[in-house]
mmJSON file of the N, C-alpha and C atoms, coordinates in Angstrom:
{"data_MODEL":{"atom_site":{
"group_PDB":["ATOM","ATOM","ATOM","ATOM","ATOM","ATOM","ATOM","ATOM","ATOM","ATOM","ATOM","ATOM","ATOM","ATOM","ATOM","ATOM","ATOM","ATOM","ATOM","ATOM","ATOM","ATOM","ATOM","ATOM","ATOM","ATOM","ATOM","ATOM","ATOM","ATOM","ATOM","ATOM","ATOM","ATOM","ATOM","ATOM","ATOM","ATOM","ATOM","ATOM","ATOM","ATOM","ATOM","ATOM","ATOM","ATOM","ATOM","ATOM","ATOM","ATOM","ATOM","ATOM","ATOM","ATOM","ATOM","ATOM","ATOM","ATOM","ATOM","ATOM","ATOM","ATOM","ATOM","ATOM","ATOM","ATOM","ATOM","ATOM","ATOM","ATOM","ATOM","ATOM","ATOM","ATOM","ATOM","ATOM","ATOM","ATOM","ATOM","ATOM","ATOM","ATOM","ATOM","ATOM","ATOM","ATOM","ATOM","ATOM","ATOM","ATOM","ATOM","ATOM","ATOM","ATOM","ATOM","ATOM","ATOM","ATOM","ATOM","ATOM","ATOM","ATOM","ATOM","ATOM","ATOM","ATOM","ATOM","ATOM","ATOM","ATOM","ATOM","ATOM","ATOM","ATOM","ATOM","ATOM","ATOM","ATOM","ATOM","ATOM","ATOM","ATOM","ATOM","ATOM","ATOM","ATOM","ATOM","ATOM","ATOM","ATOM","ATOM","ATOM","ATOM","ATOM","ATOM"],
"id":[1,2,3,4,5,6,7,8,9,10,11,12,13,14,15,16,17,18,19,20,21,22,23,24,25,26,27,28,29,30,31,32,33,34,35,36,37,38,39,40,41,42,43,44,45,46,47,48,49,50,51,52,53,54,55,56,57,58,59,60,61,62,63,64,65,66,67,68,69,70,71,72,73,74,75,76,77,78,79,80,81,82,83,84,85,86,87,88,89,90,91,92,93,94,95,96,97,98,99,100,101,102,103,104,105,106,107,108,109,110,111,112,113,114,115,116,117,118,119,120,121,122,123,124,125,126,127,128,129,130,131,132,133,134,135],
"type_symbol":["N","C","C","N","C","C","N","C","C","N","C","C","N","C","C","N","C","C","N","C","C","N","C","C","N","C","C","N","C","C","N","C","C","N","C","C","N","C","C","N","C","C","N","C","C","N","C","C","N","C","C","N","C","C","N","C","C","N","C","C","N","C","C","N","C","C","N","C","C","N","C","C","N","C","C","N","C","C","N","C","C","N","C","C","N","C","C","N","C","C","N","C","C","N","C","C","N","C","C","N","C","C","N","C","C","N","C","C","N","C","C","N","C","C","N","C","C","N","C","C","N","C","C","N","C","C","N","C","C","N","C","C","N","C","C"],
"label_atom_id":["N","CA","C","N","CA","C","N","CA","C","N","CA","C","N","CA","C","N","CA","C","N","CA","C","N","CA","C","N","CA","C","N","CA","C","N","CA","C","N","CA","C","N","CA","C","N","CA","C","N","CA","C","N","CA","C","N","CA","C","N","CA","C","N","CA","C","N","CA","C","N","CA","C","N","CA","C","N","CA","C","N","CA","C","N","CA","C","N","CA","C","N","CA","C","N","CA","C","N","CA","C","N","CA","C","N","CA","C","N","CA","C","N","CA","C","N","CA","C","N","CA","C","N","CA","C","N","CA","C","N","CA","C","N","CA","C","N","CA","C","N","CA","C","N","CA","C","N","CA","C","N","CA","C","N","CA","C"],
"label_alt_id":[null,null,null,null,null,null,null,null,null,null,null,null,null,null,null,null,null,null,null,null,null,null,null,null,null,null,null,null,null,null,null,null,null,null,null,null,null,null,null,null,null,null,null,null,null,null,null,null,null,null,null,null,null,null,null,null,null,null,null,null,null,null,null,null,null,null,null,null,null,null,null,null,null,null,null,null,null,null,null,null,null,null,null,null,null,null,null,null,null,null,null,null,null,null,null,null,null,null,null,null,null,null,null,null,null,null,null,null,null,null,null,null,null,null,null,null,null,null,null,null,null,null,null,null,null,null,null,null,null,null,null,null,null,null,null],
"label_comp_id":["UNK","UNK","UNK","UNK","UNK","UNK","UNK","UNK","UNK","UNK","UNK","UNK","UNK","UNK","UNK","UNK","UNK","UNK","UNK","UNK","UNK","UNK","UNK","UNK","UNK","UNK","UNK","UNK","UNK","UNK","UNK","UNK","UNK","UNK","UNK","UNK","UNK","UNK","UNK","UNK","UNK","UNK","UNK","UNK","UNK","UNK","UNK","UNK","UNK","UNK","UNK","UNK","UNK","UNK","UNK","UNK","UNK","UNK","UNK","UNK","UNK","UNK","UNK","UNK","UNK","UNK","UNK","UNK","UNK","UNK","UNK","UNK","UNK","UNK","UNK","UNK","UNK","UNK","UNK","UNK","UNK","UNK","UNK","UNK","UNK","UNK","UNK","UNK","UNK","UNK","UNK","UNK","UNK","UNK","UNK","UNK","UNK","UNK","UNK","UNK","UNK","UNK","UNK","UNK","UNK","UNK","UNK","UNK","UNK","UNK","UNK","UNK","UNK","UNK","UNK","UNK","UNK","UNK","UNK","UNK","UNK","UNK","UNK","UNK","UNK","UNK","UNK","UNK","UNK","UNK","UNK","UNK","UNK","UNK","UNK"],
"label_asym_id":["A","A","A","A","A","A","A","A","A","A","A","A","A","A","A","A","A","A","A","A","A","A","A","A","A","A","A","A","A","A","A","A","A","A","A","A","A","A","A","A","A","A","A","A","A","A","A","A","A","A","A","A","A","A","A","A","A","A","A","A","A","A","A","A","A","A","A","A","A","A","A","A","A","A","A","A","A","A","A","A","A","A","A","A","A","A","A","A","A","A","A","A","A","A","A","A","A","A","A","A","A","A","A","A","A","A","A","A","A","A","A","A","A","A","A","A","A","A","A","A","A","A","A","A","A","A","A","A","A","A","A","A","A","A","A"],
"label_entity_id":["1","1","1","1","1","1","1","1","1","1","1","1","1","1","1","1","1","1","1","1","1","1","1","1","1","1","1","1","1","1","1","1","1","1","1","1","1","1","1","1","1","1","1","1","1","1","1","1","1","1","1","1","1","1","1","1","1","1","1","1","1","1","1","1","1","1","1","1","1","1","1","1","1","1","1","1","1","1","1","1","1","1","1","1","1","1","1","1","1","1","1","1","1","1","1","1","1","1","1","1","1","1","1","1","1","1","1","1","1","1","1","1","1","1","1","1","1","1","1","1","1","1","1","1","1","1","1","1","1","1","1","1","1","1","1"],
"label_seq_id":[1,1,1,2,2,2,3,3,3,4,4,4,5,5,5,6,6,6,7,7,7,8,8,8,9,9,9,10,10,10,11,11,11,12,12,12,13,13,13,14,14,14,15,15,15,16,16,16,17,17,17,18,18,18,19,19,19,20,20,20,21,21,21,22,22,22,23,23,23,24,24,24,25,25,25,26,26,26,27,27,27,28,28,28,29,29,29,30,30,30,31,31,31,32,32,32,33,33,33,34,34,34,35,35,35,36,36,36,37,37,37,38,38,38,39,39,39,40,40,40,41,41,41,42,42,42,43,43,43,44,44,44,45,45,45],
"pdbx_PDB_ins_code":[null,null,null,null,null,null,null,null,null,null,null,null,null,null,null,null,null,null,null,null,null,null,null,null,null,null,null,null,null,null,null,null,null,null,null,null,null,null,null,null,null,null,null,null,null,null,null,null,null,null,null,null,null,null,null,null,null,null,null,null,null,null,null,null,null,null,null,null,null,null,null,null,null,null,null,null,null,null,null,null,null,null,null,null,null,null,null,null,null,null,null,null,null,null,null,null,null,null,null,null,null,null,null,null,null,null,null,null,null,null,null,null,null,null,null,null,null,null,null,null,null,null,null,null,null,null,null,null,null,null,null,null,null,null,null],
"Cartn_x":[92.687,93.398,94.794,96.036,97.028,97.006,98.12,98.478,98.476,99.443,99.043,97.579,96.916,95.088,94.591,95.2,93.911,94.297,95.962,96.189,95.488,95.339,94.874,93.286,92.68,91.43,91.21,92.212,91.824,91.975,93.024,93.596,92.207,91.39,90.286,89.369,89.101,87.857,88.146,89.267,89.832,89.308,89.988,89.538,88.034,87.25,85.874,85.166,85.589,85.278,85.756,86.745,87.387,86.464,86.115,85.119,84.01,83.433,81.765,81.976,83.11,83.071,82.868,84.065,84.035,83.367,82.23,81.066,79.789,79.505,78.141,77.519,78.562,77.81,78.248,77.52,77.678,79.041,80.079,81.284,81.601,81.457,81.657,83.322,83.746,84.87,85.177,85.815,85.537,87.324,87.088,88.387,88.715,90.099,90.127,90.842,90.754,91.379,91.106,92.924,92.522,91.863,91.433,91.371,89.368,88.808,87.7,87.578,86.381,86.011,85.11,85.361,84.135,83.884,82.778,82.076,82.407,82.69,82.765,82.093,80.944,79.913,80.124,80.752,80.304,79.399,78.727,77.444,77.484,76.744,76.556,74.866,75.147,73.629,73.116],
"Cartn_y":[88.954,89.722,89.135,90.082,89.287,89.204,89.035,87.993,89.234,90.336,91.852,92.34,92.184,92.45,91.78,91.0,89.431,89.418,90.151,89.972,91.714,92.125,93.448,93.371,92.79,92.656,91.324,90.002,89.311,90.444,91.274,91.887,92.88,93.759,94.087,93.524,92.436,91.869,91.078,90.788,90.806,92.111,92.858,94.512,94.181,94.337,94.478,93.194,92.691,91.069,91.525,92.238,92.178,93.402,94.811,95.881,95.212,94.425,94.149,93.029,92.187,90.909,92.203,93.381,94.477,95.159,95.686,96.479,95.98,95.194,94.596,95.194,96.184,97.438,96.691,96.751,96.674,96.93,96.876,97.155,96.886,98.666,98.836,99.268,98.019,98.703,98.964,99.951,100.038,99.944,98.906,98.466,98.81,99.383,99.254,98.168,97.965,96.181,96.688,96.726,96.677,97.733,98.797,100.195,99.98,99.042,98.873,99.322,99.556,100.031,99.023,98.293,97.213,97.906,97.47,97.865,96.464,96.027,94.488,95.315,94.528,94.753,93.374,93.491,92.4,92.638,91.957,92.345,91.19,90.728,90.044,89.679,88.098,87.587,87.071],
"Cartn_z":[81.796,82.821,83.008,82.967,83.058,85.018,85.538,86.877,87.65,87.683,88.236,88.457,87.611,87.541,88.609,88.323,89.321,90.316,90.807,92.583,93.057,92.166,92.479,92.57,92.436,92.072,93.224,93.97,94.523,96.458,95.786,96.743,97.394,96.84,96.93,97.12,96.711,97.337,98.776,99.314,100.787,101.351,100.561,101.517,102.238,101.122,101.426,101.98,102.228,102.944,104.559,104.73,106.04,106.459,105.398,106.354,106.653,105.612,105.9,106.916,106.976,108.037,109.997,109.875,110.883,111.238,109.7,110.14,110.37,109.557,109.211,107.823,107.651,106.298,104.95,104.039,102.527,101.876,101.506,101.171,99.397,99.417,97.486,97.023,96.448,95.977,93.92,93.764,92.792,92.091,91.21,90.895,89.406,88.541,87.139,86.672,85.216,85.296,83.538,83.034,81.618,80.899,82.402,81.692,81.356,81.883,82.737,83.615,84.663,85.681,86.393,87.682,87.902,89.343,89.556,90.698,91.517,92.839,93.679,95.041,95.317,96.153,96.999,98.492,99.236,100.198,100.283,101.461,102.659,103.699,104.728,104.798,104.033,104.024,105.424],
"occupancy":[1.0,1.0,1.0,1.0,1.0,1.0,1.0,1.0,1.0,1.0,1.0,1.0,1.0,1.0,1.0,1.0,1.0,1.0,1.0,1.0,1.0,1.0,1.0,1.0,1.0,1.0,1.0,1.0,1.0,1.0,1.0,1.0,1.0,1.0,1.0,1.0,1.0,1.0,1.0,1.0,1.0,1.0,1.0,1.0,1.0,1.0,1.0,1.0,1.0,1.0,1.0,1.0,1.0,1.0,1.0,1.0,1.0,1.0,1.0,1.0,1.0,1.0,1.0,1.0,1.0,1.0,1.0,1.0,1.0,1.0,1.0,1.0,1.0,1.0,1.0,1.0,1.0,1.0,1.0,1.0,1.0,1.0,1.0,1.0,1.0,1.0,1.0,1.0,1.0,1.0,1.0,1.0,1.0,1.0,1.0,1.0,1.0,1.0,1.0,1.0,1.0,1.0,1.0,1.0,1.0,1.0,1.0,1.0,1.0,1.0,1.0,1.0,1.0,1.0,1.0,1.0,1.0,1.0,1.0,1.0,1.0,1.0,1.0,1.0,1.0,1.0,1.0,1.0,1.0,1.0,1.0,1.0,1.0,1.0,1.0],
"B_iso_or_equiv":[0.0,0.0,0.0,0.0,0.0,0.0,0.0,0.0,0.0,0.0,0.0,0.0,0.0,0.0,0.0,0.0,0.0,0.0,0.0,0.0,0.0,0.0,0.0,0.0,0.0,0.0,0.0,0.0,0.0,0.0,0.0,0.0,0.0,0.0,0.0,0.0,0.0,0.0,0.0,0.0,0.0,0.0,0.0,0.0,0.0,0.0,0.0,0.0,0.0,0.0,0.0,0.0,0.0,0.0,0.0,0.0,0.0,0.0,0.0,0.0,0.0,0.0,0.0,0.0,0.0,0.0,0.0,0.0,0.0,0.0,0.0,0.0,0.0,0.0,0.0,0.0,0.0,0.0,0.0,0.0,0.0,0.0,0.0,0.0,0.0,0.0,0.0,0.0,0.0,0.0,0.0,0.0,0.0,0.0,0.0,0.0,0.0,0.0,0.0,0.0,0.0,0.0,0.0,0.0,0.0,0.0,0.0,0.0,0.0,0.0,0.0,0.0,0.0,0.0,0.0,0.0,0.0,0.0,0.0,0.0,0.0,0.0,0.0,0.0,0.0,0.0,0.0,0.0,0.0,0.0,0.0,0.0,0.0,0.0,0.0],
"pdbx_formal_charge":[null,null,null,null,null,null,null,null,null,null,null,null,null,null,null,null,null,null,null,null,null,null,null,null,null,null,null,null,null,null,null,null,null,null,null,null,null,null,null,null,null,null,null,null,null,null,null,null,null,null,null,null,null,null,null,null,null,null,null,null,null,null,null,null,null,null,null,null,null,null,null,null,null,null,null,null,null,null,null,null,null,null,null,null,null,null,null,null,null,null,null,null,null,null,null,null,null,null,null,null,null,null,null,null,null,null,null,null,null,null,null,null,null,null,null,null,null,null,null,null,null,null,null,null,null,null,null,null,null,null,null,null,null,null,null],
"auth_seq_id":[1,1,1,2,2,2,3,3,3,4,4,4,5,5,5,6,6,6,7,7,7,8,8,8,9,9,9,10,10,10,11,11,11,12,12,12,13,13,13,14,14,14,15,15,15,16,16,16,17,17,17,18,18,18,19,19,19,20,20,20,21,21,21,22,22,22,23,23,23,24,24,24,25,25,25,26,26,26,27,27,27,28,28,28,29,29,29,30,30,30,31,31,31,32,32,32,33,33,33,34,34,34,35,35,35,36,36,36,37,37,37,38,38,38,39,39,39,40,40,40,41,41,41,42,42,42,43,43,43,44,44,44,45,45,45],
"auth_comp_id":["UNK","UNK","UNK","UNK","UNK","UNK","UNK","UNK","UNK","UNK","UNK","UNK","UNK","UNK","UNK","UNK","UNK","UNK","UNK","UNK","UNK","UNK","UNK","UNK","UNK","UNK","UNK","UNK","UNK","UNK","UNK","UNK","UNK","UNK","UNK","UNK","UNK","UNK","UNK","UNK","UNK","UNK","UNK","UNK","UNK","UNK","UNK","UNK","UNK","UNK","UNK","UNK","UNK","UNK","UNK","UNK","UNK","UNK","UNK","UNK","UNK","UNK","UNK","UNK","UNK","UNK","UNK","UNK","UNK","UNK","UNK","UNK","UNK","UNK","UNK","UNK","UNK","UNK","UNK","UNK","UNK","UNK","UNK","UNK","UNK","UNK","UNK","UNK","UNK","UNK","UNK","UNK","UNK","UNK","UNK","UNK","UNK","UNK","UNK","UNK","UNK","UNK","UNK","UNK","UNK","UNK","UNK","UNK","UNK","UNK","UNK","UNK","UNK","UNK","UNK","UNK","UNK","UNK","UNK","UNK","UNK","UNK","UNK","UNK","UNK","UNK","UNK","UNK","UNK","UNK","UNK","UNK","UNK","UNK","UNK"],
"auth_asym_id":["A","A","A","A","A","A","A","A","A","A","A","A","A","A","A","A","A","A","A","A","A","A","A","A","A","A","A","A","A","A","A","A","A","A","A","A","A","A","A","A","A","A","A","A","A","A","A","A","A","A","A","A","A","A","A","A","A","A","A","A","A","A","A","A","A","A","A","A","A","A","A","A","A","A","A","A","A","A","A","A","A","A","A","A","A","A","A","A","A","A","A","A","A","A","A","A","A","A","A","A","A","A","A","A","A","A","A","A","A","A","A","A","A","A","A","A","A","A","A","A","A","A","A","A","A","A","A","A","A","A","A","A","A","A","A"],
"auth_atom_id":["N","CA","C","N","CA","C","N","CA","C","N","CA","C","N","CA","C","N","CA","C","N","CA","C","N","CA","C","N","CA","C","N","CA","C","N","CA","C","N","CA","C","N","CA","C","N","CA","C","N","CA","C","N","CA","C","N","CA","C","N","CA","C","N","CA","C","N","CA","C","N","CA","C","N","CA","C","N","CA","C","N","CA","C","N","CA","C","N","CA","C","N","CA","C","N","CA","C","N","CA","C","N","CA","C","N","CA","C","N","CA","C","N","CA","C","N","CA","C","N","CA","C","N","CA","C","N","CA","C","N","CA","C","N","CA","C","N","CA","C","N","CA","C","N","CA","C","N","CA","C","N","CA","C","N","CA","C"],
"pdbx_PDB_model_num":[1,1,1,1,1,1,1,1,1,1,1,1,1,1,1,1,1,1,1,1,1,1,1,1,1,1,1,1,1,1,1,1,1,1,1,1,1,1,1,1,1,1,1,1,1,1,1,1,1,1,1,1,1,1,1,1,1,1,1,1,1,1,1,1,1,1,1,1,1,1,1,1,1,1,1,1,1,1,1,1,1,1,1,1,1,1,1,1,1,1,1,1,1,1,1,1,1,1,1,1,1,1,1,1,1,1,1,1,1,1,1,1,1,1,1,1,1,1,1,1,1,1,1,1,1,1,1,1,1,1,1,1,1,1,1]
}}}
């Protein structure tokens, strides 16, 4: 992944850290990287 990818991809998994830290709900984000598709699932154990 070049350096653009990885702040975009560190940048998203903030996202979903800050809904599920707000909701309590499961938080799916779905990111492309390189013309991939990844699924980043944070949850609240």
């Amino acid at each position: 992944m070049i350096k653009n990818e990885k702040e975009r991809v560190a940048t998203k998994a903030v996202e979903a850290m800050e809904h599920t830290a707000l909701s309590g709900i499961t938080a799916n984000q779905h990111i492309e990287v390189g013309g991939q598709i990844y699924k980043l699932t944070i949850e609240r154990l």
